[in-house]
Backbone as CSV, one residue per row, in Angstrom:
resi,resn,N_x,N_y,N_z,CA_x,CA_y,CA_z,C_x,C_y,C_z
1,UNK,0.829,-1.196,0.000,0.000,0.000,0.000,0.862,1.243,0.000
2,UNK,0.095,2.561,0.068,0.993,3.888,0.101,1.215,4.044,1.266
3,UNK,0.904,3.463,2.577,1.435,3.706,3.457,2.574,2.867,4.113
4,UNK,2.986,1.695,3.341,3.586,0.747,3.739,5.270,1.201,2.785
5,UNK,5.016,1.448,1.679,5.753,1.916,0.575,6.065,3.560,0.892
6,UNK,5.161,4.168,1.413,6.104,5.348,1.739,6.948,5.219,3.011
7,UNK,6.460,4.502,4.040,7.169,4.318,5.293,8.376,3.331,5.102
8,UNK,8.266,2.210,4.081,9.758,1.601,3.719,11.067,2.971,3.390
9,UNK,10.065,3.692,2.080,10.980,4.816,1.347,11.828,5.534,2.721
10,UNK,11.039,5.711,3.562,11.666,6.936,4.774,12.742,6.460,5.421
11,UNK,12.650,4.641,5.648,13.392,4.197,6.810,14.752,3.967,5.512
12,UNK,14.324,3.807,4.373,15.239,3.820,3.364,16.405,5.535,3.674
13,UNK,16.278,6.265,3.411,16.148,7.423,3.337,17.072,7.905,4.528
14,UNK,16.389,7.524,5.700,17.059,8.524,7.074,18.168,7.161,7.374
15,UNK,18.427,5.601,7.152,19.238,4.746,6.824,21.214,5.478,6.522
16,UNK,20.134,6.256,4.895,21.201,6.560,3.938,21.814,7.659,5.013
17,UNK,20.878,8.831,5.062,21.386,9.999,6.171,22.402,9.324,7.066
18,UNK,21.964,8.682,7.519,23.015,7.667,9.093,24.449,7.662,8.501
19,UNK,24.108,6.909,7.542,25.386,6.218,6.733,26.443,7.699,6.085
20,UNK,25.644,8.555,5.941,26.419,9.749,5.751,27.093,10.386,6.202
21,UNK,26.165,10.099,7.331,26.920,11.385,8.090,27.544,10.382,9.313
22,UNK,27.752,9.344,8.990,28.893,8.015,9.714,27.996,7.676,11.039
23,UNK,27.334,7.514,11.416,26.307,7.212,12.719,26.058,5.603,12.407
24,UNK,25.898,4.919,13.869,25.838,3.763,13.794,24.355,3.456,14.584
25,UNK,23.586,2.554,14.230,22.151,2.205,15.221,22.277,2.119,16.679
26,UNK,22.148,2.488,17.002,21.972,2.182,18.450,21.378,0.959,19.129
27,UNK,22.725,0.256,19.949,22.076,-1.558,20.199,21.745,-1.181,22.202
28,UNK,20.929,-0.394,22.679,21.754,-0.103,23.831,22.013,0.636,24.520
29,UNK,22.441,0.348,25.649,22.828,1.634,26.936,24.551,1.219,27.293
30,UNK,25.542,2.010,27.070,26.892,1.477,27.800,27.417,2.814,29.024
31,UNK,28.200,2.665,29.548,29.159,3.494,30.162,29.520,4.563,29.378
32,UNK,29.895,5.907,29.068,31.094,6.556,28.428,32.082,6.370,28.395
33,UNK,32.850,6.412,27.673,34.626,6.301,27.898,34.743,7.085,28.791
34,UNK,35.600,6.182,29.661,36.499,7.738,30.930,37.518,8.865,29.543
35,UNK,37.528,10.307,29.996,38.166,11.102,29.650,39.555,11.133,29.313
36,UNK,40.227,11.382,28.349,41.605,11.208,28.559,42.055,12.006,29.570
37,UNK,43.319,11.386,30.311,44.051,11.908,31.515,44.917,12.596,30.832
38,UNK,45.414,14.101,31.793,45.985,15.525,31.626,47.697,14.596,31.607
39,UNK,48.494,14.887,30.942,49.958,14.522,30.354,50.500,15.474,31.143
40,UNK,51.374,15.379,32.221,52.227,16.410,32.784,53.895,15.602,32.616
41,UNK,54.209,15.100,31.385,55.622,14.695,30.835,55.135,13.538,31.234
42,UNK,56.698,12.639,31.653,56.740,11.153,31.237,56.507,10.652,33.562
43,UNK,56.246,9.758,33.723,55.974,9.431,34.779,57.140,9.499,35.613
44,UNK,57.070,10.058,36.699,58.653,9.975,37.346,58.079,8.616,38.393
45,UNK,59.372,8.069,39.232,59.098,7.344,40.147,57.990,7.574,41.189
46,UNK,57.595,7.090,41.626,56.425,7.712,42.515,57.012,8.053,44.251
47,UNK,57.953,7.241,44.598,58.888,7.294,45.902,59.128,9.114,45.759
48,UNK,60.331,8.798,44.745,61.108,10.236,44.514,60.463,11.545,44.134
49,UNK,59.286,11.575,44.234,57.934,12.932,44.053,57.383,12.778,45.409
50,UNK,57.578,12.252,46.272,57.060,12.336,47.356,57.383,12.945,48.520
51,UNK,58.571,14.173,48.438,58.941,14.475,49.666,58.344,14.917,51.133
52,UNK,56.999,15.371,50.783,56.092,15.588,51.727,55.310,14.297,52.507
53,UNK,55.901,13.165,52.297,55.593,12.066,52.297,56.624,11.147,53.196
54,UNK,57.006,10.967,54.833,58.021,10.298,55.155,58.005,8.975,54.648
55,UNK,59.105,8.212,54.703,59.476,6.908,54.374,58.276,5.556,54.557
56,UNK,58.591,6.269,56.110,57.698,4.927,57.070,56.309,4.812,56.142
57,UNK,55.819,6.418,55.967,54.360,5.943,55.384,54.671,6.217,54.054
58,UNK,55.071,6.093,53.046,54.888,5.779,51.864,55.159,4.237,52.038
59,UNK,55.673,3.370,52.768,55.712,1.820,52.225,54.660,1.594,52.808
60,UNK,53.784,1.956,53.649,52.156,1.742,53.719,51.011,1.788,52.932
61,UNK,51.543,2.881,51.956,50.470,3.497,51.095,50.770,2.405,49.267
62,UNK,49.567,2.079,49.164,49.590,1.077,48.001,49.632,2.109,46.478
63,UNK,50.508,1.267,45.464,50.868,1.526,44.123,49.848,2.715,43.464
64,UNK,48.418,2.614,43.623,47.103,3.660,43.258,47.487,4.890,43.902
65,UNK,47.083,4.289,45.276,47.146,6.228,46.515,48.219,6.576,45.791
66,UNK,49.634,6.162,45.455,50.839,6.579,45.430,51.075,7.648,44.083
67,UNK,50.464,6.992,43.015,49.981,7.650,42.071,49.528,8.565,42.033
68,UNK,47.842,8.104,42.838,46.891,9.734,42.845,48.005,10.709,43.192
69,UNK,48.871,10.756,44.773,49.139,11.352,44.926,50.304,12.052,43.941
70,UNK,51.148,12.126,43.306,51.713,11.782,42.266,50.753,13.264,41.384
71,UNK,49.984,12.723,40.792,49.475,13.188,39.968,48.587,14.434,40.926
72,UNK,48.341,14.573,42.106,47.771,15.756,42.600,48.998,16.636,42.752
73,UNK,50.061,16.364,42.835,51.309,17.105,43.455,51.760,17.843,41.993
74,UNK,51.580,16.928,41.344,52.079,17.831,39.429,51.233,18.766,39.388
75,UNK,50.147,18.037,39.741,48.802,19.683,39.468,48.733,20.634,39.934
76,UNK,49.121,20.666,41.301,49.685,21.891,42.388,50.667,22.558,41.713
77,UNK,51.899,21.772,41.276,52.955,22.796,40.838,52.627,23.447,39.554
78,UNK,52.157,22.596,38.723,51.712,22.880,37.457,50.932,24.137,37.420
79,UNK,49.519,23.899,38.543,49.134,25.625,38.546,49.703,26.983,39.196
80,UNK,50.369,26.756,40.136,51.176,27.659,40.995,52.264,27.818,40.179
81,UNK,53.422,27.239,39.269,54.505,27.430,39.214,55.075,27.277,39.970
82,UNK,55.165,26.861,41.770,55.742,26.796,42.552,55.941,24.960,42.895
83,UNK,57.124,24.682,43.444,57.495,22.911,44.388,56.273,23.157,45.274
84,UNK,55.821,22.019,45.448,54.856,21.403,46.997,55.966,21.456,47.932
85,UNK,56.181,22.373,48.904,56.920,22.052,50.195,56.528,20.869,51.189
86,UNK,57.446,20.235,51.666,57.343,19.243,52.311,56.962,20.078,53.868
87,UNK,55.788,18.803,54.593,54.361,19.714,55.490,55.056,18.555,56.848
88,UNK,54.990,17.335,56.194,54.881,16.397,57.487,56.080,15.831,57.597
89,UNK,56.876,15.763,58.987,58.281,14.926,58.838,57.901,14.786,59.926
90,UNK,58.602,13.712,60.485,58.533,12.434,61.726,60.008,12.768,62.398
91,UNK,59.589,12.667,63.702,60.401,13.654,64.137,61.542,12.622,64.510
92,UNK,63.040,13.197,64.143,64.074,11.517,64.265,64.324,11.938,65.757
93,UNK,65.110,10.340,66.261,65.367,10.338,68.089,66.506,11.526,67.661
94,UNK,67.081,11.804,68.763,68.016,12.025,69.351,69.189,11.536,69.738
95,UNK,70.201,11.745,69.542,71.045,10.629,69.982,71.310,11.214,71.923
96,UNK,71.495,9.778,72.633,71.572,10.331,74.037,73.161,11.138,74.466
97,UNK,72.767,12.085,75.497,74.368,12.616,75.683,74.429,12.552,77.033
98,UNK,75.857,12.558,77.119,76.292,12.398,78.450,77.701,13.587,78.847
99,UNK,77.981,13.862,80.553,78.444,15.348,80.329,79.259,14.565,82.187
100,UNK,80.291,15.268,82.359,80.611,14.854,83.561,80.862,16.471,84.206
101,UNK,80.161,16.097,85.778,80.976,17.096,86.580,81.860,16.861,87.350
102,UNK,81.960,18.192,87.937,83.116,18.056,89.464,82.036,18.653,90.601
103,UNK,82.012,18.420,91.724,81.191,19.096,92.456,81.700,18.459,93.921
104,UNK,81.241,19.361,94.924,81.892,18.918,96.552,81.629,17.871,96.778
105,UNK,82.103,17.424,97.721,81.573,15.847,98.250,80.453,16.123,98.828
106,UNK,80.107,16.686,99.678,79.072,16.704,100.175,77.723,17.097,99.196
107,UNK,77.816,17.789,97.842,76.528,18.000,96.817,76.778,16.729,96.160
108,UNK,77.610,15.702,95.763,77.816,14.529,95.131,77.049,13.421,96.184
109,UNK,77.509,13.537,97.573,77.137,12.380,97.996,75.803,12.805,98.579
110,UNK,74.837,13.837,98.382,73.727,14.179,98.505,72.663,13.761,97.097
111,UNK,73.655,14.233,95.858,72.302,13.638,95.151,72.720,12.433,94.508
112,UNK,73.389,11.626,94.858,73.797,10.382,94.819,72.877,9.403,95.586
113,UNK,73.078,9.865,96.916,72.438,9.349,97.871,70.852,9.448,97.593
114,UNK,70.207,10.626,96.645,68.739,10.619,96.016,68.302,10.458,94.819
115,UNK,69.599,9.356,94.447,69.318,8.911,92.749,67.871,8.825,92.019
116,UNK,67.589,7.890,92.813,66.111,7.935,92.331,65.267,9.309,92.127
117,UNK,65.420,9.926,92.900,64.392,11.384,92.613,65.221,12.142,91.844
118,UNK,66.569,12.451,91.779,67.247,13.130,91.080,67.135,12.581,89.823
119,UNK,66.493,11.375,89.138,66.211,10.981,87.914,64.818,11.227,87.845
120,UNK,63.981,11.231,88.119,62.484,11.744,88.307,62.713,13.487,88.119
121,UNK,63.238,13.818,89.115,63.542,15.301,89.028,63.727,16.248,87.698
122,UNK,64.967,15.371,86.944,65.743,15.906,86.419,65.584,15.281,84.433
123,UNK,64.654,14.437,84.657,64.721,13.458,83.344,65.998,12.516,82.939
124,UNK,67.196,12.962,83.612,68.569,11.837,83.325,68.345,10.572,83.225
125,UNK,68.830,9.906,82.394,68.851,8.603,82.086,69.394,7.894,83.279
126,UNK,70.586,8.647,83.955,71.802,7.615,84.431,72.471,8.543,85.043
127,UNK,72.835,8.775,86.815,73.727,9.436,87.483,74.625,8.596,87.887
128,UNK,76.215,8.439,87.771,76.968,7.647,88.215,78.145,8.183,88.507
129,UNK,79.230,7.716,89.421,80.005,8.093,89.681,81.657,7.734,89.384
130,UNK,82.586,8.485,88.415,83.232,8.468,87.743,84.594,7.623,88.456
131,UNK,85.552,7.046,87.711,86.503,6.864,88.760,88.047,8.222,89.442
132,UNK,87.615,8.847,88.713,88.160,10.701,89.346,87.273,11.241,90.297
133,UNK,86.223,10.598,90.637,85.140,11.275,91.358,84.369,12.227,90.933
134,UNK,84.299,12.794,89.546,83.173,13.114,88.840,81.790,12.542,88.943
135,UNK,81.087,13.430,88.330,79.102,12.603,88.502,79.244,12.873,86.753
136,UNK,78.949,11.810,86.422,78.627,11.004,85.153,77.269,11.592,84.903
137,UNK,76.458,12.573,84.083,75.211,12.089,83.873,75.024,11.727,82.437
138,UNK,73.743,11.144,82.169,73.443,10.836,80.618,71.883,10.743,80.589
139,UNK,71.686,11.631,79.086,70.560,12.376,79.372,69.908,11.978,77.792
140,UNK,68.507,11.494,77.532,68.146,11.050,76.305,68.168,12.428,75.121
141,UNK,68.797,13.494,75.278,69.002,14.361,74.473,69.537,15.747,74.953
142,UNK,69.877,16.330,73.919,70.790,18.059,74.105,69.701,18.714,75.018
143,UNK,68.628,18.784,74.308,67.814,19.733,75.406,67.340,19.064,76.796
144,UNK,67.232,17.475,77.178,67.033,17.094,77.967,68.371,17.107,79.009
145,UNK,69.804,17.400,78.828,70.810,17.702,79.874,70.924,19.245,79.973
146,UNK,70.402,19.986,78.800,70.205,21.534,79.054,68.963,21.571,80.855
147,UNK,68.299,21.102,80.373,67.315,21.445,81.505,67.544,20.437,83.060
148,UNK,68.227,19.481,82.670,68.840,18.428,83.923,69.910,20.017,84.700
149,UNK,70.792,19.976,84.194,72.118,21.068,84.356,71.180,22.865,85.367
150,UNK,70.056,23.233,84.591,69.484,23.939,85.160,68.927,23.529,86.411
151,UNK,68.546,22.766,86.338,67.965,21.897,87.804,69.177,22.006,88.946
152,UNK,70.269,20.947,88.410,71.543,20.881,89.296,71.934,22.032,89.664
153,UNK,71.677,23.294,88.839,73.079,24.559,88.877,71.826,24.954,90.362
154,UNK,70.889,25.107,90.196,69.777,25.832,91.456,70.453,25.035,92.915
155,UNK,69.902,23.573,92.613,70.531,23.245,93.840,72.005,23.370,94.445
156,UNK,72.644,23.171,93.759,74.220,23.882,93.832,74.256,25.084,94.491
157,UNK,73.566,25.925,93.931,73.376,27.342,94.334,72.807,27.210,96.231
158,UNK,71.895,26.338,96.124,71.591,26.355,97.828,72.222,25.831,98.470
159,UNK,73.311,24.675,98.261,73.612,24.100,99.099,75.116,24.589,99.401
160,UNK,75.696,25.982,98.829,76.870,26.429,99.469,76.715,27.423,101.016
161,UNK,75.305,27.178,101.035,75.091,27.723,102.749,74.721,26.046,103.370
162,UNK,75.197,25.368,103.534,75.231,24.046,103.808,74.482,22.588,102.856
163,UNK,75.278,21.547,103.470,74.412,20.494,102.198,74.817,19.291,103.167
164,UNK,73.314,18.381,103.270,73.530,17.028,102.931,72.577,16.549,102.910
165,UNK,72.212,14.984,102.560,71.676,14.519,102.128,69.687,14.633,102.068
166,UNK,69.642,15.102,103.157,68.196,15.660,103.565,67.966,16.708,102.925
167,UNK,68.872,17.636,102.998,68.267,18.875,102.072,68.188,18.670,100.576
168,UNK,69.281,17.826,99.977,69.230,17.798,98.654,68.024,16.873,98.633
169,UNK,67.543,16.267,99.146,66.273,15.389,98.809,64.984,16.591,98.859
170,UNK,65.283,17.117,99.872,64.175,18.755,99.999,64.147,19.320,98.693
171,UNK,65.543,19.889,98.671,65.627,20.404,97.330,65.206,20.424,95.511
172,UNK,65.359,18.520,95.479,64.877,17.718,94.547,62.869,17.599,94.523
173,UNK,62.770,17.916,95.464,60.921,18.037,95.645,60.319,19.281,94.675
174,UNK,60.030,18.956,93.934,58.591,19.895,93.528,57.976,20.045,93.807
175,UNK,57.245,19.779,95.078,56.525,20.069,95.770,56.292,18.950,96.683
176,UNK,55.615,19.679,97.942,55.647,18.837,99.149,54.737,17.597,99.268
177,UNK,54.881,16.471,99.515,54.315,15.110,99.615,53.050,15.937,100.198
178,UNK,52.340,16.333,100.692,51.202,16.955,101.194,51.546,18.323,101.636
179,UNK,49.984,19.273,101.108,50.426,20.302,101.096,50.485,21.350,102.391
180,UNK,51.683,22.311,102.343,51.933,22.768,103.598,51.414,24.238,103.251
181,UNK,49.985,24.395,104.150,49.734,25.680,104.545,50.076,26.786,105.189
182,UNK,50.551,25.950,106.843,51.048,27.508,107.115,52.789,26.943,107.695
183,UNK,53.264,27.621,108.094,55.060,27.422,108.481,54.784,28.318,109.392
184,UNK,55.491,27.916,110.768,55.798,28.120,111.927,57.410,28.596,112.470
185,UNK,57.713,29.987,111.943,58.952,29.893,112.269,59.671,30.248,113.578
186,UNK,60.616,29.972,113.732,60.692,30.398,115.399,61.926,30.527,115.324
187,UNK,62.558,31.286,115.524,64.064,32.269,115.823,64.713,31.788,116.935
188,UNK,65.173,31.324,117.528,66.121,30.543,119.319,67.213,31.782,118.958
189,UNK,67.411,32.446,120.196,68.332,33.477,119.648,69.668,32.363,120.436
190,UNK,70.418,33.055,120.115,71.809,32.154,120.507,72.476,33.127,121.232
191,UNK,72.327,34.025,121.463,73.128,35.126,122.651,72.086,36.017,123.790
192,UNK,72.682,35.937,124.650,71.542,36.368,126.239,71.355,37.784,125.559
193,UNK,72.287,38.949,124.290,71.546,39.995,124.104,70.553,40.022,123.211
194,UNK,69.881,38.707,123.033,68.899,38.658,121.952,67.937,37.519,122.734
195,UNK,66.269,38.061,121.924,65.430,37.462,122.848,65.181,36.442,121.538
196,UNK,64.270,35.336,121.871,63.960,34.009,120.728,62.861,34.935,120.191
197,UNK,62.186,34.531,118.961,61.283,35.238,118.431,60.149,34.334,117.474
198,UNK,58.924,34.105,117.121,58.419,33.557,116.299,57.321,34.462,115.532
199,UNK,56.996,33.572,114.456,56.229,34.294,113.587,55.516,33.412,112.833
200,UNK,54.371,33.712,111.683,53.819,32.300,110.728,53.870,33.056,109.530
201,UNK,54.341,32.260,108.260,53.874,32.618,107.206,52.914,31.486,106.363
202,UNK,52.302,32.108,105.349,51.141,31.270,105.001,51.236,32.003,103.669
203,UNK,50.079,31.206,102.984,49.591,32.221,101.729,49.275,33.292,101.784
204,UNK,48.260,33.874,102.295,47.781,34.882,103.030,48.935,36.062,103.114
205,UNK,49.828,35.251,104.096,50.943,36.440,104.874,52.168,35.981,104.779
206,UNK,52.961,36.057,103.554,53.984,35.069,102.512,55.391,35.719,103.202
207,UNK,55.636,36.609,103.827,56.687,37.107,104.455,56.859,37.476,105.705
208,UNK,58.094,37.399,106.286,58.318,37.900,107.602,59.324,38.658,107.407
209,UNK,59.732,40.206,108.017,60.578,40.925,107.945,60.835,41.079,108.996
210,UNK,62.373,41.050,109.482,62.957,41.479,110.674,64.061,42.170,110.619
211,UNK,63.875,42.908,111.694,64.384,44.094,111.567,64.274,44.789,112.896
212,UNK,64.794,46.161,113.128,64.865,46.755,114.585,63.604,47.558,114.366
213,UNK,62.945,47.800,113.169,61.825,49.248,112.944,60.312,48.421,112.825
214,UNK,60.227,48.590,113.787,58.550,47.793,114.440,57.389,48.435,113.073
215,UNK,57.407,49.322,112.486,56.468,50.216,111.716,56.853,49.057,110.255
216,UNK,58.015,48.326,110.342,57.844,47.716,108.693,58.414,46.258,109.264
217,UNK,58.649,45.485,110.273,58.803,44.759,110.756,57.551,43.570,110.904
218,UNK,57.602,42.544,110.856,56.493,41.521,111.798,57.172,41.181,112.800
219,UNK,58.777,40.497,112.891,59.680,40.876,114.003,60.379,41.889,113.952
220,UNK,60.075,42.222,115.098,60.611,44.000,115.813,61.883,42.709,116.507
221,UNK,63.156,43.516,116.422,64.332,43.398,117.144,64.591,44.637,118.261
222,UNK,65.340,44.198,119.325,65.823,45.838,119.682,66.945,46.262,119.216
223,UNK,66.879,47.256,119.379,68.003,48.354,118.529,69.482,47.691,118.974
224,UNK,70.122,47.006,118.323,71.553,46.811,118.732,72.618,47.299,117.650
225,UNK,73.404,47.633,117.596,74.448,48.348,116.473,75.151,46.930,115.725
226,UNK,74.771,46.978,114.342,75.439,46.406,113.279,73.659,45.845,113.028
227,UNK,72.683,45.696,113.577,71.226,45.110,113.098,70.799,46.397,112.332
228,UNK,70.147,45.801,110.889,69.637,46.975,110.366,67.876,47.309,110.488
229,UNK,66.937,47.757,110.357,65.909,48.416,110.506,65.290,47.279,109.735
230,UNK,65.497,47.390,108.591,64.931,46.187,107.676,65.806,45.055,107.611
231,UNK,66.381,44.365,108.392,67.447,43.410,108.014,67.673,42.173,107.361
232,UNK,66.450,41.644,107.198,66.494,40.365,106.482,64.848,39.729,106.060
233,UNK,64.772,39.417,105.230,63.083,38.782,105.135,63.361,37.352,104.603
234,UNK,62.107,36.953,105.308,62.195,35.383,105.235,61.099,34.995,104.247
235,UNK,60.779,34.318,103.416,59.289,34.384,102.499,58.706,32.831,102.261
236,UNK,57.526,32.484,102.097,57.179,31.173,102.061,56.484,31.171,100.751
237,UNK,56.704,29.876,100.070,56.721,29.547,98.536,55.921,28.290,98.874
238,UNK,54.512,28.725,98.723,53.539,27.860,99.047,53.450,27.054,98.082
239,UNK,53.862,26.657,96.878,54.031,25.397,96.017,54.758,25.036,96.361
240,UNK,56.571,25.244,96.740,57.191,23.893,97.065,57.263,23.802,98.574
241,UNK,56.726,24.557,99.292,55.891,23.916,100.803,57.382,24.687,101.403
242,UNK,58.010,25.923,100.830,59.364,26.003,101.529,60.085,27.401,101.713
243,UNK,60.577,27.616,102.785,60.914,29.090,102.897,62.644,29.246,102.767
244,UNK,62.657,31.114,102.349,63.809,31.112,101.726,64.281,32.615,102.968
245,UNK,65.274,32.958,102.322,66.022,34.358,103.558,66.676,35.288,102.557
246,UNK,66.303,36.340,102.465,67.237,37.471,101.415,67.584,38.547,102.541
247,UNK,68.963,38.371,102.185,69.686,39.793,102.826,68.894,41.187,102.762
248,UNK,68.975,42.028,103.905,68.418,43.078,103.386,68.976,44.265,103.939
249,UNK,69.930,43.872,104.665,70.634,44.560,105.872,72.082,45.343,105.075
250,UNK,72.562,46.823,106.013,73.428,47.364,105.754,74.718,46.340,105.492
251,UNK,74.683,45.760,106.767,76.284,44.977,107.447,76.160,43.338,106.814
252,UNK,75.075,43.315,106.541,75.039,41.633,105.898,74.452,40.420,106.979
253,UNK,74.452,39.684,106.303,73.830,38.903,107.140,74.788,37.534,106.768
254,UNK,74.932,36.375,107.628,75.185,34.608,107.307,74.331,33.966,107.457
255,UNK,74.473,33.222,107.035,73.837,32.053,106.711,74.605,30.537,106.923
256,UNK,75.283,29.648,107.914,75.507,28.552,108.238,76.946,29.294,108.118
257,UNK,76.956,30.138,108.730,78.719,30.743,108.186,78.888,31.401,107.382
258,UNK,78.317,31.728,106.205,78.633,32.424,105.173,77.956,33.171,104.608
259,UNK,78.299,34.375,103.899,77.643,35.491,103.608,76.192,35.302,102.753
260,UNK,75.118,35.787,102.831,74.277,35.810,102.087,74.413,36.724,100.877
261,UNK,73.915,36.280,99.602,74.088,37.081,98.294,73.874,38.747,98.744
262,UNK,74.772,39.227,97.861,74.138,40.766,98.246,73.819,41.566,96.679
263,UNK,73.654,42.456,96.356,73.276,42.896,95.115,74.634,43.329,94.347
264,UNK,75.104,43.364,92.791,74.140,42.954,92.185,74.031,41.723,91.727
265,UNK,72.770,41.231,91.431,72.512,39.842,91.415,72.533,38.984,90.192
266,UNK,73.381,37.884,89.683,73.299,37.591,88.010,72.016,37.398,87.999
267,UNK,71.193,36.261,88.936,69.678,35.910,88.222,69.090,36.539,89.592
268,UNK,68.038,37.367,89.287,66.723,37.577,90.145,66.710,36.512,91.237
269,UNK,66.630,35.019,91.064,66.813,34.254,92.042,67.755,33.967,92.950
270,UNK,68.872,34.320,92.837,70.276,34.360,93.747,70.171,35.258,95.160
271,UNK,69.188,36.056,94.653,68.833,36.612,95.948,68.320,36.121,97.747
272,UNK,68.065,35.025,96.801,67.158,34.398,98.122,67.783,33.132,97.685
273,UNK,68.064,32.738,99.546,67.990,31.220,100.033,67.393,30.330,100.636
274,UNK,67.290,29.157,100.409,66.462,27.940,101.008,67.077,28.175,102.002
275,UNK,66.257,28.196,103.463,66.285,27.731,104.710,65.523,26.636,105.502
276,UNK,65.905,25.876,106.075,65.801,24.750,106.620,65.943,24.666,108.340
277,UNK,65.202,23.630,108.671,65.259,23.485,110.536,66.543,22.916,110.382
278,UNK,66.765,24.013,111.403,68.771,23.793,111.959,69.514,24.761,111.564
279,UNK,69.273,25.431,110.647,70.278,26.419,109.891,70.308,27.779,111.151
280,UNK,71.563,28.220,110.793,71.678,29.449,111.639,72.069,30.943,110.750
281,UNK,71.507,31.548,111.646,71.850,32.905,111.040,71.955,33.623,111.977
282,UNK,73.147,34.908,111.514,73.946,35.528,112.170,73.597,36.896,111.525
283,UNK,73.023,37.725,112.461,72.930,39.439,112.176,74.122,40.406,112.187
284,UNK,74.769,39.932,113.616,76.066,40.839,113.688,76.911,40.438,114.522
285,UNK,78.212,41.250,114.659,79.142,40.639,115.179,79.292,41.573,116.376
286,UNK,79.538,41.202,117.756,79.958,42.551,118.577,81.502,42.958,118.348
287,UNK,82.036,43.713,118.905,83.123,44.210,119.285,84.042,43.014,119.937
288,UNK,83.550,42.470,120.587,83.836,42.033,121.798,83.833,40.078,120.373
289,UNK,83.606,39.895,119.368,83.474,38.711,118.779,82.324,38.199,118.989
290,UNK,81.258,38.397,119.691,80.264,37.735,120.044,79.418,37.732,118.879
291,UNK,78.635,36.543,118.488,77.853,36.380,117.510,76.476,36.341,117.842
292,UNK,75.699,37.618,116.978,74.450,37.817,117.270,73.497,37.858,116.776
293,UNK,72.539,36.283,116.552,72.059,35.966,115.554,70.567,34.786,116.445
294,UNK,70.037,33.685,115.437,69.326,32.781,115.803,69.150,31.288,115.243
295,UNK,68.897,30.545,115.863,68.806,28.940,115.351,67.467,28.684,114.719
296,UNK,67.129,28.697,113.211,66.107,28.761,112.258,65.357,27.186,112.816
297,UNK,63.837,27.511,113.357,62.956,26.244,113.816,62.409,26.472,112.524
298,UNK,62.014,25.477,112.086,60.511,25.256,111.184,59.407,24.295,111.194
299,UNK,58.241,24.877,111.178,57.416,23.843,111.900,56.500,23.727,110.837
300,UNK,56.413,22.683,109.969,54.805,22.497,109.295,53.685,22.258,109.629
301,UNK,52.504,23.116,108.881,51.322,22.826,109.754,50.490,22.981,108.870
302,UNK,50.041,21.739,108.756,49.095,21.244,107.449,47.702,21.847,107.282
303,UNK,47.191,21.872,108.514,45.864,23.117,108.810,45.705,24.542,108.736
């Protein structure tokens, strides 16, 4: 019929069109081709493009990731003009060091005698004792005997107004096994022209000043010649549970015999010393040699 014969003619017709213009029938639904991938030159190793990448974890990361990454790192430089700087590195050990001193017998056989805390204290690997009589230490790195050495040089520093083994264990404390609120100090004078004296410091009331001038004093002294007005303050350091003594006097003051720091001072801290039950201190001297001073009590009091 004409409708059978014109509808052959058409499929005839739009056939030829196909064939012309190169088109193939359609059998179907497929995927697209993936896109061709961007050419940034010839492939380098994938290890040796990785500097932002430590060792350890690139042999973790499988042949693909290694790639992607690879190919994200070209694209970075490629648009910047600039290298990918390396972001993450793993931090290498240290090699351990070790350093010898010289020091008195009595600061040697003090923190000898508190090995154990003086390694807690101090982070040292290892305190030992040399056959010259040096102290051996060894420390898991440069900055870990930098800060051991700071530790030691402090206590050093206190223990040339006396040392042994009790105090350097005091000393080695960061703070007190339980905490000490208030301190009870009490003065024993050691000469019939001086009376005993006590006082408390606490948080609250962190100093005691003594002195002959009752108006800036908590101990008032009486007026004796070579005592100064303000002569010495004692202060309590309620974190390490412990009180210290700074000169303050014209004529000077001792301390177990020997002079207390006077100004000027290399560190801010040299000023002041650890004092301890037993220690003595000496205000002045008479004419006559007599020493006129007191026997340092200390009393903790946990309440």
């Amino acid at each position: 019929s004409y409708s059978s014969e014109s509808s052959g003619g058409a499929a005839k017709r739009r056939q030829k069109r196909r064939a012309d213009a190169g088109l193939k029938p359609a059998s179907g639904f497929s995927l697209a081709p993936p896109p061709a991938e961007p050419s940034f030159g010839p492939a380098p190793n994938p290890l040796a493009v990785l500097p932002s990448v430590p060792a350890p974890v690139q042999s973790l990361l499988g042949a693909d990731v290694t790639s992607e990454l690879v190919r994200m790192r070209q694209a970075v430089e490629a648009a910047t003009g600039k290298p990918v700087e390396p972001r993450l590195r793993l931090d290498q050990r240290e090699e351990e060091q070790e350093t010898k001193l010289k020091m008195t017998e009595e600061l040697r056989e003090g923190l000898l005698e508190n090995e154990k805390q003086l390694l807690v204290r101090t982070g040292l690997l290892s305190a030992t004792l040399a056959d010259d009589g040096q102290v051996v230490l060894r420390a898991p790195s440069k900055q870990a005997l930098k800060d051991a050495m700071s530790v030691l040089a402090r206590i050093a520093h206190h223990c040339q107004w006396g040392c042994n083994p009790t105090k350097v264990g005091l000393l080695l404390r960061e703070k007190p096994d339980q905490p000490v609120h208030t301190v009870l100090v009490r003065l024993a004078a050691t000469s019939s022209r001086m009376q005993t004296q006590e006082g408390r410091v606490n948080q609250r009331q962190e100093k005691l000043r003594v002195g002959t001038d009752p108006a800036q004093c908590q101990i008032a002294l009486e007026p004796i010649a070579g005592i100064s007005r303000k002569h010495l303050t004692i202060t309590f350091e309620y974190d390490k549970g412990g009180c210290y003594v700074q000169d303050m006097s014209t004529n000077g003051t001792r301390l177990n015999g020997k002079r207390l720091p006077r100004p000027p001072y290399k560190h801010p801290m040299d000023a002041r010393v650890r004092i301890f039950h037993g220690d003595e201190l000496v205000l002045a001297i008479t004419p006559e040699g007599e020493e006129l001073g007191f026997v340092v009590n200390l009393f903790e009091l946990s309440g």
